[in-house]
C-alpha positions in Angstrom: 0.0 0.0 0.0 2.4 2.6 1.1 4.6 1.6 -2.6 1.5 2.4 -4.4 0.6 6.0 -2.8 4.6 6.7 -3.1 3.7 5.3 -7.0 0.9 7.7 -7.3 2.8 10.8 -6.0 5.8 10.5 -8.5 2.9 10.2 -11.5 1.2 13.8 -10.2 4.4 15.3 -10.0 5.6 14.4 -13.4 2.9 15.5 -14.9 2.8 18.8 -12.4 6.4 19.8 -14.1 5.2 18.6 -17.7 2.1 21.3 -17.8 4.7 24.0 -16.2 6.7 23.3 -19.2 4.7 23.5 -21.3 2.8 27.0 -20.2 6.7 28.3 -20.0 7.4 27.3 -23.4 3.9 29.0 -24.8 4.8 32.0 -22.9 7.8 32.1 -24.6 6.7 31.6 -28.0 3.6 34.3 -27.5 6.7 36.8 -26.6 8.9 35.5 -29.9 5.5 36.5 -32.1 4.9 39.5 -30.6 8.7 40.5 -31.1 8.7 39.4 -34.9 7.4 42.8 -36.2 8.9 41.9 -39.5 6.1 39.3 -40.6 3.6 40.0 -42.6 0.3 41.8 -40.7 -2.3 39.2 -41.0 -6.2 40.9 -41.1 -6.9 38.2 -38.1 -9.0 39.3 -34.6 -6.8 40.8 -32.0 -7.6 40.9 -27.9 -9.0 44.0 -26.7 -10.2 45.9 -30.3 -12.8 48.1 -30.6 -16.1 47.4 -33.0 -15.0 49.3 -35.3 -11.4 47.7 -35.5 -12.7 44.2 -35.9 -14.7 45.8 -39.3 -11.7 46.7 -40.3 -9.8 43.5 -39.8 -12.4 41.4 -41.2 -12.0 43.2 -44.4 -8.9 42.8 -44.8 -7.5 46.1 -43.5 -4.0 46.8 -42.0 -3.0 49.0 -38.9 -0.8 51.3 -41.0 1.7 51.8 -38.0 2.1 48.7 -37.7 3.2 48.7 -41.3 5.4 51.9 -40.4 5.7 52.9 -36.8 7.2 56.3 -37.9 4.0 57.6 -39.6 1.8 59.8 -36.9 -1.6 59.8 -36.4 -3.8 62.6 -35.3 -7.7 61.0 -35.9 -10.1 64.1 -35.7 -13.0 62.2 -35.8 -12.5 60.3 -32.5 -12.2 64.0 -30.8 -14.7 66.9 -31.6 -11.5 68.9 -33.2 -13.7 68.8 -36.7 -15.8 70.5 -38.5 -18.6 68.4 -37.3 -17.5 68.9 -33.9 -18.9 65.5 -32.8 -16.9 62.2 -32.0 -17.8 60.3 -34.6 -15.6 57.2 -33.9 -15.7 57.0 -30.1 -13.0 54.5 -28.7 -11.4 53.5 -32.1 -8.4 56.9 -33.0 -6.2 54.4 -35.4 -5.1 54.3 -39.2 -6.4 51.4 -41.1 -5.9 51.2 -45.0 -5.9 48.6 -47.6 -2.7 46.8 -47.3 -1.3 48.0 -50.5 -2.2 51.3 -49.7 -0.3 51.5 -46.2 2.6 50.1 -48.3 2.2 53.6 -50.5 2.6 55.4 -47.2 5.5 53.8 -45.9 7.4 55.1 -49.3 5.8 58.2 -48.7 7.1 58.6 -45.2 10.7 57.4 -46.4 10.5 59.8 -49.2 9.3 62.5 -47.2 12.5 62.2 -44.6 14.5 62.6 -46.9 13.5 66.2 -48.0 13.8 67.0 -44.0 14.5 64.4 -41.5 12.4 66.3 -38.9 9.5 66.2 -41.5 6.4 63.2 -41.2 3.5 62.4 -42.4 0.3 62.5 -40.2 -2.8 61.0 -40.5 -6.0 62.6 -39.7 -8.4 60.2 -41.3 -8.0 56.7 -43.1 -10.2 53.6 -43.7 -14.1 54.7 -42.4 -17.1 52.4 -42.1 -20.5 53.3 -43.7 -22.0 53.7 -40.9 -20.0 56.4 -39.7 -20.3 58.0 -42.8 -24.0 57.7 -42.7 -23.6 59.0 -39.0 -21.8 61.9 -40.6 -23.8 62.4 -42.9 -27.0 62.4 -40.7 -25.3 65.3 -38.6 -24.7 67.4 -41.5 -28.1 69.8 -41.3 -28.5 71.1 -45.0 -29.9 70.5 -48.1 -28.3 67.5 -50.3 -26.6 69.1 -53.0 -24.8 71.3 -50.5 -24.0 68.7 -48.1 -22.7 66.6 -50.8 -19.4 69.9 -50.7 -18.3 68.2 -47.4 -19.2 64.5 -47.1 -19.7 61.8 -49.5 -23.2 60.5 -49.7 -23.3 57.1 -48.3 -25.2 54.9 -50.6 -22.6 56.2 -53.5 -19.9 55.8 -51.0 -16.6 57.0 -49.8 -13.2 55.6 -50.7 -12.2 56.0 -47.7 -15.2 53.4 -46.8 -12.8 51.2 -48.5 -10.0 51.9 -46.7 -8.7 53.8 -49.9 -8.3 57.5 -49.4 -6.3 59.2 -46.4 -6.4 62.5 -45.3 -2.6 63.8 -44.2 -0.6 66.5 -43.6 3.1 67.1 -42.6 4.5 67.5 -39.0 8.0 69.3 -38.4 8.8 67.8 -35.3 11.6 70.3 -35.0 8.8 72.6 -34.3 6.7 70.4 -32.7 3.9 71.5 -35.2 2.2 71.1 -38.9 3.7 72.7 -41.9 1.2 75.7 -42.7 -0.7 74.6 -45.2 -3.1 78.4 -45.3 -6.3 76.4 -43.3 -6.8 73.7 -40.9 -7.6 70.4 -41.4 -11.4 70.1 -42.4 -11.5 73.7 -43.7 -14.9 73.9 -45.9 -14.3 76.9 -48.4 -12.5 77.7 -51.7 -9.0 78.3 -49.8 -8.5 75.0 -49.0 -8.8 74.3 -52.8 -6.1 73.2 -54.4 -7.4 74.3 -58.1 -7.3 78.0 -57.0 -4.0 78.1 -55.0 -2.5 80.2 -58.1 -5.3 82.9 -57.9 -5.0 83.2 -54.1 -1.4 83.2 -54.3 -1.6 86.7 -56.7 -4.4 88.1 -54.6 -2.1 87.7 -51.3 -4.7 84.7 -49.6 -2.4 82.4 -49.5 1.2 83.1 -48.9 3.9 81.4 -51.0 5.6 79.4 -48.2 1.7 77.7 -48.0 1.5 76.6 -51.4 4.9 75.6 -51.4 4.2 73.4 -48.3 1.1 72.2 -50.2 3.3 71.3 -53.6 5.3 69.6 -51.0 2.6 67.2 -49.5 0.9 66.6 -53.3 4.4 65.8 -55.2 5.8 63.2 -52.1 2.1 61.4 -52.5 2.4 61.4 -56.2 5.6 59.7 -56.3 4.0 56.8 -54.6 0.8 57.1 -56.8 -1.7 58.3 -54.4 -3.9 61.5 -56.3 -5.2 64.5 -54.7 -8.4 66.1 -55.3 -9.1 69.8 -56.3 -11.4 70.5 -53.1 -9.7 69.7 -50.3 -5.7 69.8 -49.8 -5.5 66.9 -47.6 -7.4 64.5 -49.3 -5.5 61.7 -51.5 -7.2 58.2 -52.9 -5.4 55.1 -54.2 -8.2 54.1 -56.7 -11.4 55.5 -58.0 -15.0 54.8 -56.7 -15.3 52.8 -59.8 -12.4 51.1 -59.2 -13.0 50.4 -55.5 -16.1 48.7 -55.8 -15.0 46.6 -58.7 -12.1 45.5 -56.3 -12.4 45.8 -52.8 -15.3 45.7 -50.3 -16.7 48.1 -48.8 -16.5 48.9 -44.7 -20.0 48.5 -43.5 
């Protein structure tokens, strides 16, 4: 009898060290992934994301810092600093974009240090469900073919419902501010148009340093084949509507 409770002890004890093996070697293989920033970003669920976030991973979206930790992100519509002045996205302030799209920021942000090392892109809006653009939208107190100007109408759709448009500007970390670009972020009126930069220029509304700054952001997204628009200076799409529902799926 006593042979076979001394039997019975050594069995729970091996096994006892077995499991504390194994958890120690799952700890340490968590903390090797974890390290290995240079794989690939798999779309997969992650602990701890918002709603919004998970939309954004089921469709295939990537966290662009992830892609480049370098880029800064400033997301206006998880603050009231807009021209809604509402939160719009609550909890969720990060940068998601189509994966070949982040890719086209990364070059960006290389090319962009090397005009001015202090110099980097930030990011004030990226990929945006529909149903924040419908929330938007809904806000917006006006009459359709005006409030068309300032938000995209959601049953046409965004492209940055697709994760393919980005709104951006350039921070001088030197300065510990944004290059002046002649209005903020968000600015709804012709002097954040890009098409009449030249006529404000000669009629002294916009200064030469702020167009420059402008030809600046425009020419570094170009070289990575992102286009502007002529209505807003901060806005830049990968693809066209057309193009992005042919392709891609759109952010619900």
């Amino acid at each position: 009898m006593q042979y076979t409770v001394i039997l019975v002890l050594i069995i729970v004890l091996t096994s006892c060290v077995s499991k504390t093996k194994k958890a120690v070697l799952n700890e340490e293989v968590v903390t090797t992934i974890q390290q290995d920033t240079t794989k690939q970003i798999e779309p997969i669920a992650i602990i701890d994301t918002t709603e919004l976030e998970h939309q954004m991973l089921q469709a295939g979206l990537v966290n662009i810092q992830q892609i480049d930790s370098t880029i800064l992100t400033d997301i206006r519509y998880s603050q009231t600093n807009n021209f809604l002045k509402k939160d719009i996205y609550g909890q969720y302030n990060k940068a998601y974009a189509l994966p070949f799209v982040a890719q086209k920021l990364k070059q960006a942000q290389e090319q962009i240090k090397t005009v001015n090392p202090n110099y980097s892109l930030i990011i004030f809006d990226a990929a945006r469900p529909k149903s924040a653009q419908q929330k938007m939208w809904n806000i917006l107190d006006m009459p359709i073919a005006q409030k068309q100007k300032y938000v995209s109408n959601p049953q046409k759709g965004s492209l940055h419902n697709f994760g393919a448009a980005i709104d951006l500007s350039i921070y001088n970390d030197s300065t510990q501010s944004l290059l002046d670009m002649g209005t903020p972020y968000d600015f709804f009126g012709k002097k954040a148009y890009p098409k009449y930069e030249t006529q404000q220029l000669q009629a002294g509304e916009l200064t030469q340093l702020q167009v420059n700054n402008r030809l600046l952001l425009r020419k570094t997204m170009a070289q990575v084949g992102l286009k502007h628009i002529n209505t807003e200076w901060w806005h830049f799409n990968a693809c066209t509507r057309k193009q992005a529902w042919e392709n891609y799926k759109i952010i619900e």
